[in-house]
Backbone as ProteinMPNN parsed JSONL, in Angstrom:
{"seq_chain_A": "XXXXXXXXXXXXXXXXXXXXXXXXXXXXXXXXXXXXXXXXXXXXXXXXXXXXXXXXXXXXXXXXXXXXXXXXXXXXXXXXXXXXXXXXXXXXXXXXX", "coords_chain_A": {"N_chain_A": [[97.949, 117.244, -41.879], [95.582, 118.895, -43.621], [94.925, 122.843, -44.514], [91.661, 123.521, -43.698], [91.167, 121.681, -42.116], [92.749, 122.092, -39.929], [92.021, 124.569, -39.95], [89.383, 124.135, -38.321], [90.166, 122.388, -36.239], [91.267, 124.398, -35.009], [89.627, 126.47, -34.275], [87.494, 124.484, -32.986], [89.09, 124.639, -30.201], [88.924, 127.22, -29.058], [87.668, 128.504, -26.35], [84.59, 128.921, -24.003], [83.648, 131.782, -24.026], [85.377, 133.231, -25.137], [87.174, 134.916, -28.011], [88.289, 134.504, -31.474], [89.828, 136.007, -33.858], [89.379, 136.106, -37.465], [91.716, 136.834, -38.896], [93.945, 135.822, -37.091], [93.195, 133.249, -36.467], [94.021, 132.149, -39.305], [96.609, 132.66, -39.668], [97.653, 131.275, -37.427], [96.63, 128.291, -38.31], [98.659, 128.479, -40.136], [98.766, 129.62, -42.424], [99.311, 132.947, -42.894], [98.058, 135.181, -44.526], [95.47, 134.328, -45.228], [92.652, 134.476, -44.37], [90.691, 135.387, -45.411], [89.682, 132.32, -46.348], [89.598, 131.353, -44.391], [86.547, 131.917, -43.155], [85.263, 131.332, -45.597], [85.776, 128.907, -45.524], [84.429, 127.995, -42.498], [82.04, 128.967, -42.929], [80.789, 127.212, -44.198], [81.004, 124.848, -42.937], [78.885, 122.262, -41.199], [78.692, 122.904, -38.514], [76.8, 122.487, -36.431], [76.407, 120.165, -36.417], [79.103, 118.907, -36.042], [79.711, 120.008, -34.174], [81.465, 122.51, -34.201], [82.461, 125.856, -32.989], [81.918, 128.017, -34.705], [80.874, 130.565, -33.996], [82.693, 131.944, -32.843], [84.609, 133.196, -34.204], [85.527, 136.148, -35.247], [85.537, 139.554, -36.844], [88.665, 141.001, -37.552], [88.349, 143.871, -36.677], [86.821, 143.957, -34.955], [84.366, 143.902, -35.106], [80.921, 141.56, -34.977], [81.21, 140.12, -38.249], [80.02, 137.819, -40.252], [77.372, 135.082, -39.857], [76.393, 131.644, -40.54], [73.87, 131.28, -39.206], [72.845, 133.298, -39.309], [73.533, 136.585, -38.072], [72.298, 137.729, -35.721], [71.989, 135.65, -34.499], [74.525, 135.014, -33.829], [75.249, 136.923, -32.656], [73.608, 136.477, -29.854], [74.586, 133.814, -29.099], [77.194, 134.452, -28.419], [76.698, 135.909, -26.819], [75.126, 134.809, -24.4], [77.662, 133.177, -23.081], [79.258, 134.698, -22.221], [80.355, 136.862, -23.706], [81.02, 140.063, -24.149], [79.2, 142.407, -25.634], [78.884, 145.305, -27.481], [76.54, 147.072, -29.408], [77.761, 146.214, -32.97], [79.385, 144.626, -32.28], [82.516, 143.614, -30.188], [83.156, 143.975, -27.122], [84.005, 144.049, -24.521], [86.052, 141.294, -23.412], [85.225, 138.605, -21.356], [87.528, 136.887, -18.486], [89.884, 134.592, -18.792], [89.32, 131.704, -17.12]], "CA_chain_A": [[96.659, 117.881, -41.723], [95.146, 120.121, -44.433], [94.608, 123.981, -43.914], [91.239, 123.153, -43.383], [91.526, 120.266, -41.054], [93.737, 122.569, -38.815], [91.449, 125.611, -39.172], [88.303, 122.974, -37.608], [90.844, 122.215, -35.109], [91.877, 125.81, -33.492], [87.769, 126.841, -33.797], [87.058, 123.868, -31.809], [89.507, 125.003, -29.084], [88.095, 128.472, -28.802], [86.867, 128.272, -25.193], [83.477, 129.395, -24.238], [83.3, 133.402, -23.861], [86.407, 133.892, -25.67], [86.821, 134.878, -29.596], [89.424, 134.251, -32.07], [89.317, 136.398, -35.309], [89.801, 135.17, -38.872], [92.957, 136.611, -39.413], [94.729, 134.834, -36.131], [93.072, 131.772, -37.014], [94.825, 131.682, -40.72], [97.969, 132.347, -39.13], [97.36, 129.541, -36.201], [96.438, 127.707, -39.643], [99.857, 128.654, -40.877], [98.54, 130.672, -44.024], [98.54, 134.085, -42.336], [96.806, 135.714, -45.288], [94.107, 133.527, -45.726], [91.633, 135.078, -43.117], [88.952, 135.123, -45.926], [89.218, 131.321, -46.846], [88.756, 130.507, -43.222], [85.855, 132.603, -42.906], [84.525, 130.363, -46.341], [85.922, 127.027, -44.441], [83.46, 128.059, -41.465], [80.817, 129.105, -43.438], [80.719, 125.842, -45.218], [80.644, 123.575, -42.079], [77.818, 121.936, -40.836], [78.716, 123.253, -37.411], [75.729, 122.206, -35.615], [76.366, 118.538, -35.926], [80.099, 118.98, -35.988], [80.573, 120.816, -32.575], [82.712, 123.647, -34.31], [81.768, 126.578, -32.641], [82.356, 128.978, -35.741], [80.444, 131.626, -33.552], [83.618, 132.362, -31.858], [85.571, 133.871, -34.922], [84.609, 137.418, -35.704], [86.654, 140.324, -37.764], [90.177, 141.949, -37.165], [88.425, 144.883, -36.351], [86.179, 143.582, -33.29], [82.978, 143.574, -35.387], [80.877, 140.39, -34.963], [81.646, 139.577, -38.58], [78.977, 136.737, -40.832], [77.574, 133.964, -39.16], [75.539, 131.214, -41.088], [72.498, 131.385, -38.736], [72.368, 135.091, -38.857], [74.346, 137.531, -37.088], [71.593, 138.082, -34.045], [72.163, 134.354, -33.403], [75.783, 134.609, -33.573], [75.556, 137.723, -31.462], [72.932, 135.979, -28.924], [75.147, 132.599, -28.926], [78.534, 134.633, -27.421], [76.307, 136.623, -24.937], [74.769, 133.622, -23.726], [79.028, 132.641, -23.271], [79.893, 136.119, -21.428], [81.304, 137.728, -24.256], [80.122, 141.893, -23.873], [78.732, 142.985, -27.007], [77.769, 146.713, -27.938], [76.011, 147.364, -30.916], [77.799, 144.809, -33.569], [81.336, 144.864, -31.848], [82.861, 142.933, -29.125], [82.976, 145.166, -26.221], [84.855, 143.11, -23.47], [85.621, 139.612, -22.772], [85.504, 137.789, -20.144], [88.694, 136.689, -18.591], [90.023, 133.176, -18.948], [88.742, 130.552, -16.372]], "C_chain_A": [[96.586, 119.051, -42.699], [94.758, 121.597, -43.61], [93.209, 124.001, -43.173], [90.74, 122.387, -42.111], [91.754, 121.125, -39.783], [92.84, 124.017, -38.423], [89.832, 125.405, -38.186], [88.76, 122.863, -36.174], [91.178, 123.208, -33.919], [90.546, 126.178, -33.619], [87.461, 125.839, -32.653], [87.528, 124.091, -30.188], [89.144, 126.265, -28.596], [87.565, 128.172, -27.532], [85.644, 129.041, -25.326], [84.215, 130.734, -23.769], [84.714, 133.874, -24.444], [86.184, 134.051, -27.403], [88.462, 134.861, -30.07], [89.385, 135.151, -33.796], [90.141, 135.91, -36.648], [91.107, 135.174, -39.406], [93.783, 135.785, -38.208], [94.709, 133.564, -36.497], [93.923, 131.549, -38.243], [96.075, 131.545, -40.245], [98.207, 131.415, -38.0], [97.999, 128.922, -37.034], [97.743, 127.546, -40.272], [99.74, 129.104, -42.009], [97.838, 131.941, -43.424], [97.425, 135.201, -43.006], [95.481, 135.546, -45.72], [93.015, 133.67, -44.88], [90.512, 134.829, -44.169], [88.39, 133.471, -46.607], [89.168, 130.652, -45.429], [87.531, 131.194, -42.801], [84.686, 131.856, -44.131], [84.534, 129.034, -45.828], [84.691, 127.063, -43.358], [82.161, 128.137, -41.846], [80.262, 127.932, -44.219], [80.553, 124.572, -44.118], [79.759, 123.562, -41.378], [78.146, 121.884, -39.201], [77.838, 122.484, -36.002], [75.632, 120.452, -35.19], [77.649, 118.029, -35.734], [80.886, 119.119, -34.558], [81.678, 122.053, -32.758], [82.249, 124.846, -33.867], [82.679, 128.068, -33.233], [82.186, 129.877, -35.119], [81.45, 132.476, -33.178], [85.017, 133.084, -32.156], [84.829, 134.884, -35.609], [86.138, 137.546, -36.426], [87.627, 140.997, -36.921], [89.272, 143.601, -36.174], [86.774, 144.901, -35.022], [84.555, 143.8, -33.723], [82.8, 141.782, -35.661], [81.106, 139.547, -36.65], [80.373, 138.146, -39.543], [78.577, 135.444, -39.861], [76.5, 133.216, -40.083], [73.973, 130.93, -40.666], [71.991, 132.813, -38.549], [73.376, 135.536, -37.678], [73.493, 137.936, -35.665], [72.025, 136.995, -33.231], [73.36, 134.614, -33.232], [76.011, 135.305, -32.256], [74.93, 136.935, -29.805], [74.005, 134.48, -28.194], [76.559, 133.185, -27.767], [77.622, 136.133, -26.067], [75.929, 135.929, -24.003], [76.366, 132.459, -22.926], [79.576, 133.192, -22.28], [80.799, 136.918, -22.113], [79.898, 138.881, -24.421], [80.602, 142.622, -25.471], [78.066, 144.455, -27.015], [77.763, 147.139, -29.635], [76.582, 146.145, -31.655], [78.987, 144.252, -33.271], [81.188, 144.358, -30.364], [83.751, 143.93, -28.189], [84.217, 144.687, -25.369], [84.491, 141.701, -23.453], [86.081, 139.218, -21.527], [86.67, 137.16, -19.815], [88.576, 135.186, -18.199], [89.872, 132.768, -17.136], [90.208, 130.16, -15.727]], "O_chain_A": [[97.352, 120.013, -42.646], [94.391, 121.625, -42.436], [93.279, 124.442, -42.026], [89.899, 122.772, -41.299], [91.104, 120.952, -38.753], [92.787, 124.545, -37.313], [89.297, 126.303, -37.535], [88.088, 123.117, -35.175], [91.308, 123.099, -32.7], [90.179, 126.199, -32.444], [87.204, 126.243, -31.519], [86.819, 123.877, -29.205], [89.066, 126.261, -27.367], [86.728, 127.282, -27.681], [85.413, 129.717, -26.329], [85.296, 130.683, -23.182], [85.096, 134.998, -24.119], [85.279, 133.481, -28.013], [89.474, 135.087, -29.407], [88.812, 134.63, -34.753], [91.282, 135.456, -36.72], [91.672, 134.285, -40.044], [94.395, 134.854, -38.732], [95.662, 132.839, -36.783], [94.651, 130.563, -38.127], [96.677, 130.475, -40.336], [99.297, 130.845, -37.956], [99.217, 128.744, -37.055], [97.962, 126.527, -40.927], [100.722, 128.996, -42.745], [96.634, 132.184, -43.337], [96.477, 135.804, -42.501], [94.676, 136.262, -46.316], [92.388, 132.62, -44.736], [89.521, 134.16, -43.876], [87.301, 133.258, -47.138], [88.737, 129.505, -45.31], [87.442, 130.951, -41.598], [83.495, 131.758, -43.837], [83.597, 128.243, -45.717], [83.948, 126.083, -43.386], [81.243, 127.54, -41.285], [79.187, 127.991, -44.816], [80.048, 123.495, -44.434], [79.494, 124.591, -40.755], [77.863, 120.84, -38.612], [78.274, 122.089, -34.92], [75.132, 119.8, -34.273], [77.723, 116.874, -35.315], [81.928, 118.698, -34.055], [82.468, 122.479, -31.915], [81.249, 125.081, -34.545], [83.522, 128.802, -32.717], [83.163, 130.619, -35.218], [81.234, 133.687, -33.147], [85.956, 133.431, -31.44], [83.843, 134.724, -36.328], [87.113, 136.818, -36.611], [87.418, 141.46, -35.799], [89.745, 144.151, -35.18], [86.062, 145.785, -34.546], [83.652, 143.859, -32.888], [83.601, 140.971, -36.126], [81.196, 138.325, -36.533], [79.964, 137.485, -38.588], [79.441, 134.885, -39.185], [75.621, 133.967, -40.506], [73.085, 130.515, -41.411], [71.07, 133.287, -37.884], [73.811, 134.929, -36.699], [74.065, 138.398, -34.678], [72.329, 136.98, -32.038], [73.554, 134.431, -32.03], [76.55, 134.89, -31.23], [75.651, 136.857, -28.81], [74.081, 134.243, -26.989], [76.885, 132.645, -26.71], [77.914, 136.815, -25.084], [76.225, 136.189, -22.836], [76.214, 131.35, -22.412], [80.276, 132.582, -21.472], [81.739, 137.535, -21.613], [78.688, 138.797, -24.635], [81.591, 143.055, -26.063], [76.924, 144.692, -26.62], [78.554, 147.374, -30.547], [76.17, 145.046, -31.284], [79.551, 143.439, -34.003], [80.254, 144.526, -29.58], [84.792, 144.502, -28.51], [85.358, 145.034, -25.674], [83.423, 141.09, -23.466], [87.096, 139.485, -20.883], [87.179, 136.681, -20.828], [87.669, 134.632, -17.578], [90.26, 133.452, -16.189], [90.31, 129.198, -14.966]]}, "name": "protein", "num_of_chains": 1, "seq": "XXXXXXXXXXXXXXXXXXXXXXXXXXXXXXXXXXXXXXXXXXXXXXXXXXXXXXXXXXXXXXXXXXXXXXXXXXXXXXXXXXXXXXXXXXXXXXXXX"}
């Protein structure tokens, strides 16, 4: 499985109301430095018909981070989840199920 492939794979597991940020994911990925080419990998997939729910990888530093439908949707998509957003930063999450 390509870096790629594998960073498709740990986004899709992302449960709902939880987040995963870009640098974890690379290192998941097994290329811990590569936080900004999974952040181009996400931004590049057609998500919506895919089922990858990119929404769910923000930045190291607990801001929400680019999203390709706009950052309100991204924000609106993980409040609608139960992740607690103030201002552009992930406030609290919800605890695992």
């Amino acid at each position: 499985m390509n870096f790629k492939e594998k960073v498709y794979q740990l986004t899709k597991q992302i449960p709902r109301g939880r987040v995963l940020t870009y640098k974890e994911t690379a290192k998941l990925a097994g290329r811990p430095k590569a936080w900004r080419a999974v952040g181009n990998i996400l931004n590049k997939s057609a998500s919506w018909r895919t089922g990858i729910p990119c929404h769910r990888v923000i930045r190291s530093d607990g801001k929400i981070g680019g999203y390709r439908g706009g950052t309100n949707k991204k924000i609106k998509l993980l409040i609608s989840e139960g992740v607690k957003i103030k201002g552009e930063r992930i406030f609290k999450m919800r605890p695992k199920s």
